[in-house]
C-alpha positions as CSV (number, residue, x, y, z in Angstrom):
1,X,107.4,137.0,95.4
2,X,105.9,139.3,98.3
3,X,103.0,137.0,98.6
4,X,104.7,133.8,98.7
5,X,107.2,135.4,101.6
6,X,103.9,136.0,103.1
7,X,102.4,132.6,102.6
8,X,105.6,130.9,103.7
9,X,105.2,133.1,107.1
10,X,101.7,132.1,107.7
11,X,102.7,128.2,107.1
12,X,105.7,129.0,109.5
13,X,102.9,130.3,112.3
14,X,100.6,127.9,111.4
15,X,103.1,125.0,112.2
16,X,103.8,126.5,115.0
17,X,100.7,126.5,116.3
18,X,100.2,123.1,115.5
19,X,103.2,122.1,117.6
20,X,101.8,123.6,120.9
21,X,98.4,122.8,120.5
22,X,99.4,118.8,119.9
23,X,102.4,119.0,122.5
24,X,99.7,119.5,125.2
25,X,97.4,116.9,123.7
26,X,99.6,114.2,123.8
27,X,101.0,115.3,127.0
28,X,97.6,115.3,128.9
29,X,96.6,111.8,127.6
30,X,96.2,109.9,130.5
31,X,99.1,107.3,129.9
32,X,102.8,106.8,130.8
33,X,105.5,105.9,128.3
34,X,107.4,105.3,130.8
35,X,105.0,102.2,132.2
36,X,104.4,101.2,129.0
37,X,107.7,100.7,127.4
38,X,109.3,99.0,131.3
39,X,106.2,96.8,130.7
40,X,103.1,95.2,132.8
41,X,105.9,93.7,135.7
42,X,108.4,96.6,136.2
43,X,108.8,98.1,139.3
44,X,107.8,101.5,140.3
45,X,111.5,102.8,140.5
46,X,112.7,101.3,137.4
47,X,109.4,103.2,135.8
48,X,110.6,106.5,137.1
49,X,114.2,105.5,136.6
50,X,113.1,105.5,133.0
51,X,110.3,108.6,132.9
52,X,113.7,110.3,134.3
53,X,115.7,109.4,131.4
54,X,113.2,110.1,129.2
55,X,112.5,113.2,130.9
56,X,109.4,113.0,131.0
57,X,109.9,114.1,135.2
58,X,110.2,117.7,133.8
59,X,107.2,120.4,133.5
60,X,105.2,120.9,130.7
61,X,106.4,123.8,129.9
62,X,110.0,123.5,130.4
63,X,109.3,120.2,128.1
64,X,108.0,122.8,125.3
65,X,110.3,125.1,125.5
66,X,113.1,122.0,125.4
67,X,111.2,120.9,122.0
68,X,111.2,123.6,120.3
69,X,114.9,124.2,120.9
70,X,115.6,120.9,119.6
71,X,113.1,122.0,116.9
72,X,114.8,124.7,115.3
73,X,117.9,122.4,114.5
74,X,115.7,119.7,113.0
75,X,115.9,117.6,115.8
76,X,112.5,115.9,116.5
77,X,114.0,113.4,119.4
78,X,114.1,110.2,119.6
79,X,111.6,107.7,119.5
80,X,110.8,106.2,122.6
81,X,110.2,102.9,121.3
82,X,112.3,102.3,118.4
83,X,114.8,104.4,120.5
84,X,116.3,105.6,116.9
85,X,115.8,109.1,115.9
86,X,112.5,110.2,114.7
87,X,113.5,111.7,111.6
88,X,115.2,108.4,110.3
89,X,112.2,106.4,111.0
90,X,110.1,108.8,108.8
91,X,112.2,109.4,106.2
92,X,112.4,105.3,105.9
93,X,109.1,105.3,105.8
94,X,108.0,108.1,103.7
95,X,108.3,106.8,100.5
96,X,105.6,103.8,100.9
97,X,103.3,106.5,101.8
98,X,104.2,108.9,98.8
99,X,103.9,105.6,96.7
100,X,100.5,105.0,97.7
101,X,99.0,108.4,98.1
102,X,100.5,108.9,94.2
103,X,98.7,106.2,92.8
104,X,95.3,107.3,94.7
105,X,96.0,110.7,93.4
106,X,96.3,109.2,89.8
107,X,93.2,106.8,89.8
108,X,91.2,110.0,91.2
109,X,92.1,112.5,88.5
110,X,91.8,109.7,86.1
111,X,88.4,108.5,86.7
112,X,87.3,112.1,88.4
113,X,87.9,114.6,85.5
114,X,86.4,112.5,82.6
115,X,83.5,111.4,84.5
116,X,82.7,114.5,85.9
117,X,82.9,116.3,82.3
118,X,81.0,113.3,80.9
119,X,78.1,113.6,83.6
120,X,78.1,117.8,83.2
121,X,77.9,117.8,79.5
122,X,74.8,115.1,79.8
123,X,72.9,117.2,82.6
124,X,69.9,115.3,84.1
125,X,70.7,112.3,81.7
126,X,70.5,108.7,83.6
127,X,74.1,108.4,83.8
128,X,74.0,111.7,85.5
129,X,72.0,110.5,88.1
130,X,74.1,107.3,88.8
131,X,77.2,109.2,89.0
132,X,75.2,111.7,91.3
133,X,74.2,108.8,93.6
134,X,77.4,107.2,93.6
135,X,79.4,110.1,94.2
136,X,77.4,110.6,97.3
137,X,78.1,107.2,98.3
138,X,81.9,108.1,97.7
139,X,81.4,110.7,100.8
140,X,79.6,108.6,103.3
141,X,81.7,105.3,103.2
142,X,83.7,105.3,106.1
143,X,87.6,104.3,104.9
144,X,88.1,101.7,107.0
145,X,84.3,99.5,106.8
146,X,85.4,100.2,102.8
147,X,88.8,98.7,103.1
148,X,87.6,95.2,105.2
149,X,85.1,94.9,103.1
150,X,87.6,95.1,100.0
151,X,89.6,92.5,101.9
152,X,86.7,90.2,102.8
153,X,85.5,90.3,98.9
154,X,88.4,90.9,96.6
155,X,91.1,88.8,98.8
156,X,89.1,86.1,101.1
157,X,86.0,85.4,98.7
158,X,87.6,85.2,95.2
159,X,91.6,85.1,96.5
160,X,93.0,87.8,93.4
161,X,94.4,90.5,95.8
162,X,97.2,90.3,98.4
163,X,95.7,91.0,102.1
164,X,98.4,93.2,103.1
165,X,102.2,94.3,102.9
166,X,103.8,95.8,99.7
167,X,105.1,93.1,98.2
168,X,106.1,89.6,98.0
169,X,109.0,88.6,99.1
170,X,112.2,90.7,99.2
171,X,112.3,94.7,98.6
172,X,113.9,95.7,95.3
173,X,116.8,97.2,95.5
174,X,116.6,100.7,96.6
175,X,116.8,103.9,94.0
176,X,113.4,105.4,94.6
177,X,111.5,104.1,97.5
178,X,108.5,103.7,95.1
179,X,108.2,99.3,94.9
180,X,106.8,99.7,91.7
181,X,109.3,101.6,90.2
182,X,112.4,100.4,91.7
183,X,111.4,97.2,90.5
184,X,110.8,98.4,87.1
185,X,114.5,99.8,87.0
186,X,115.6,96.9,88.9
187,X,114.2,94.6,85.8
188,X,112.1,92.6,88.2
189,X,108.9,91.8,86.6
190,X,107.7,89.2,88.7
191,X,108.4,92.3,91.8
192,X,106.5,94.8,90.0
193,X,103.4,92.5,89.5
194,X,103.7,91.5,93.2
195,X,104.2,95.3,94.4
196,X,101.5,96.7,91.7
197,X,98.9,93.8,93.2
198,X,99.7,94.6,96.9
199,X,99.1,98.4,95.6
200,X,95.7,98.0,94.1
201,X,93.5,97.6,97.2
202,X,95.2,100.1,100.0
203,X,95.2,102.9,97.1
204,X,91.4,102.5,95.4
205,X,90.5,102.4,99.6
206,X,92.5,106.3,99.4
207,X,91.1,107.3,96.3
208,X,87.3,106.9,96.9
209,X,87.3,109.9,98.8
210,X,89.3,112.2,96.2
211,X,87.7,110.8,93.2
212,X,84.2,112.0,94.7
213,X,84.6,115.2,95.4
214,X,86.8,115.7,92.1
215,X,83.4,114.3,90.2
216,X,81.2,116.7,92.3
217,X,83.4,120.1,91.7
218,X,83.9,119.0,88.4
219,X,80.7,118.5,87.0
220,X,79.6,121.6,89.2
221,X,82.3,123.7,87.7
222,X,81.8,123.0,84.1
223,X,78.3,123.7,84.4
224,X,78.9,127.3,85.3
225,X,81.6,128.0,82.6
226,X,79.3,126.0,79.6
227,X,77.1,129.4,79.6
228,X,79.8,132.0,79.7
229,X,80.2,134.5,77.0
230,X,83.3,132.9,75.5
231,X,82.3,129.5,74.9
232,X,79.4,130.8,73.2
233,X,81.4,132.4,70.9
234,X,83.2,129.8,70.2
235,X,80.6,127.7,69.0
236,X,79.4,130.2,66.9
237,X,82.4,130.6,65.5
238,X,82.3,126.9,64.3
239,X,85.2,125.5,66.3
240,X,85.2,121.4,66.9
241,X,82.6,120.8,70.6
242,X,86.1,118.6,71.9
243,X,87.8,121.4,71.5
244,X,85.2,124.0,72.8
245,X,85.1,121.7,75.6
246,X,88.4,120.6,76.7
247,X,90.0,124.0,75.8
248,X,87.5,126.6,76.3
249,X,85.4,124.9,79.2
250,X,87.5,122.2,80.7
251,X,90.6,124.4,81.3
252,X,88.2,127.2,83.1
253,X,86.8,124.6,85.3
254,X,89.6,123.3,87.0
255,X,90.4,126.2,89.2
256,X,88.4,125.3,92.2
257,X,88.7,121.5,90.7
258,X,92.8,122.4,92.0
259,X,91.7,124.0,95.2
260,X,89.9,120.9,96.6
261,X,92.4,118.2,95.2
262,X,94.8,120.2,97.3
263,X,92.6,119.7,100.6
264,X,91.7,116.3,99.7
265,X,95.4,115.4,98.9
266,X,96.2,117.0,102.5
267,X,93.3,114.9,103.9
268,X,94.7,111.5,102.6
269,X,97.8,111.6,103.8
270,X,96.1,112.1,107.3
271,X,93.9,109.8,106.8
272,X,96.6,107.5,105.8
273,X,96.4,106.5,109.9
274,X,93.6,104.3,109.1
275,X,94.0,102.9,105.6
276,X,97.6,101.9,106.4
277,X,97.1,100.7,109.9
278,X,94.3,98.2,107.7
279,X,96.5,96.7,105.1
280,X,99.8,96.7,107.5
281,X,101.3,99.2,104.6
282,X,104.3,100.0,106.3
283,X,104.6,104.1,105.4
284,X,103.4,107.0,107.9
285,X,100.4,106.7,108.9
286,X,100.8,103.0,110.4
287,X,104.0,104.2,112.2
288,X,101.7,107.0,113.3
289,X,99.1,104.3,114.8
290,X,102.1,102.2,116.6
291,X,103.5,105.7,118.1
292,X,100.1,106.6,119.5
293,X,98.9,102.9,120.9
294,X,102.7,102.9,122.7
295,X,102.1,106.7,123.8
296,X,105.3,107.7,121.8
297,X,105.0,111.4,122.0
298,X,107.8,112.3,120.3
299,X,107.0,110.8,117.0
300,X,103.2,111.8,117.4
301,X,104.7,114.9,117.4
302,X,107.0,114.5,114.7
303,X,103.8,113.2,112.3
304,X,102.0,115.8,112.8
305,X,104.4,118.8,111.7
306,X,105.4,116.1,108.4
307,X,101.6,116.3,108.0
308,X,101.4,119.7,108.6
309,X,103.8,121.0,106.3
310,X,102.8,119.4,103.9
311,X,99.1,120.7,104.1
312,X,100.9,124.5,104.0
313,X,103.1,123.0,101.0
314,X,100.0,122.0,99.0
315,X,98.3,125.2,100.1
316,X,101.4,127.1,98.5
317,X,101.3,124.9,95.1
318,X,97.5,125.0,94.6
319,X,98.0,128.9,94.5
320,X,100.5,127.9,91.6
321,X,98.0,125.5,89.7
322,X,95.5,128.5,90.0
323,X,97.9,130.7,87.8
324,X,99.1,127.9,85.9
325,X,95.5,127.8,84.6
326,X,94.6,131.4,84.8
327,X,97.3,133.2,83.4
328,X,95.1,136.5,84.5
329,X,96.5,135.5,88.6
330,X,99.8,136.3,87.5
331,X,99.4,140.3,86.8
């Protein structure tokens, strides 16, 4: 309990800190909301009219100091161009990112784990080597020449993928959040297939990244535990190899296997920016690219503490995982 009153502090600092520093970064980008929302034609006293209302004609540091008031009550302002409250338009759009950062998640401990066992357990082998190189690959390719070139093959060239959106048609009637789901529950099959489709590009785009480095620590990480004292005695005990290596080898290996999943995990949801912006997926990250090409500060702002957090949250529950699969952590 001490230590995760102590972690909870640090994550409270940390986000702190994170406020300030991107308070002054938006605020010394040289643009005006102001200009931009009155338009190419307005006036110079309807433009301060409006940076007066907006109050945008205060100091920096009164500005602060007026934000983090607001702040403490959970007030994150109001968007300057959706002029709705910032919170609302981020909790409407949360779950289409959750939806899609879940199912990269999935596909990259699906396909990471097994083929990072498989290529450990056959050191050196050919297969080895390919996943070696392509894992490599998986770290170089920039998200976004990886998504158009997705679109350009898998939607333009052979037509089997939807371009962009999340689905076809009509939303599904709310429970979740999650298209795919709320379909499901809905009854709608001809809306899951549509939202599944319109899922499939945007996610495999996220989880190219993640699945990498899960391969890399993976394979890395069983290599080091297939020597150890233990398994040895295990085999010479006589027990099953599956068992030897998914119990005894497998289990020991995913501790730092948890500890990058949680940075990657982190890093998607920022990178989300990009991927979303791409496929016009409607979560987060492409609110987060309209706020910043109309210079809306407050939900610039607002994206980076959601993003924040939930960096200090997955900090917090990969410190779980590591006693969930070392029981030793726990004394």
């Amino acid at each position: 309990m001490p230590t995760l009153i102590s972690r909870l502090l640090g994550g409270v600092v940390t986000l702190v800190g994170v406020v300030i520093v991107t308070f002054f970064i938006v605020n010394l980008i040289p643009s005006d909301p102001a200009a931009v929302l009155a338009g190419p034609g307005a006036s110079s006293e309807f433009i301060a009219e409006l940076r007066t209302k907006l109050g945008l004609d205060q100091p920096l540091l009164v500005r602060l100091a007026h934000y983090f008031g607001r702040l403490i009550q959970g007030d994150l302002g109001v968007s300057f161009y959706t002029d709705r409250p910032v919170i609302h338009d981020l909790l409407a759009r949360l779950p289409a990112t959750l939806e899609l950062s879940l199912a990269a998640l999935l596909l990259g401990l699906g396909v990471g784990i097994p083929v990072g066992v498989y290529s450990a357990l056959h050191r050196n082998s050919i297969l080895d080597h390919a996943v070696r190189a392509v894992t490599v690959s998986g770290f170089a390719i920039a998200s976004f020449w990886l998504a158009i070139m997705l679109q350009l093959f898998f939607v333009m060239r052979l037509d089997l993928l939807p371009l962009s959106g999340r689905i076809a048609g009509n939303a599904p009637p709310f429970f979740t959040g999650f298209y795919t789901i709320d379909s499901l529950i809905a009854g709608d099959w001809r809306g899951f297939t549509s939202a599944l489709m319109h899922l499939v590009l945007p996610a495999f785009t996220q989880s190219v990244p993640l699945t990498a480095t899960i391969v890399r620590f993976m394979r890395a990480s069983v290599l080091d535990n297939v020597g150890r004292p233990s398994v040895q005695y295990a085999q010479a005990m006589g027990l099953p190899p599956s068992l030897i290596t998914w119990k005894y080898v497998v289990r020991s290996a995913l501790k730092p296997v948890i500890t990058q999943v949680g940075l990657v995990c982190g890093a998607i949801l920022g990178g989300s920016v990009v991927v979303e912006s791409i496929f016009d997926w409607p979560g987060l990250g492409f609110y987060a690219f309209n706020s910043i090409i109309m210079s809306d500060y407050n939900a610039v702002i607002a994206f980076t503490i959601w993003i924040s957090t939930i960096y200090v949250l997955l900090n917090i529950l990969v410190d779980f995982g590591h006693k969930l699969v070392d029981p030793r952590e726990l004394r």
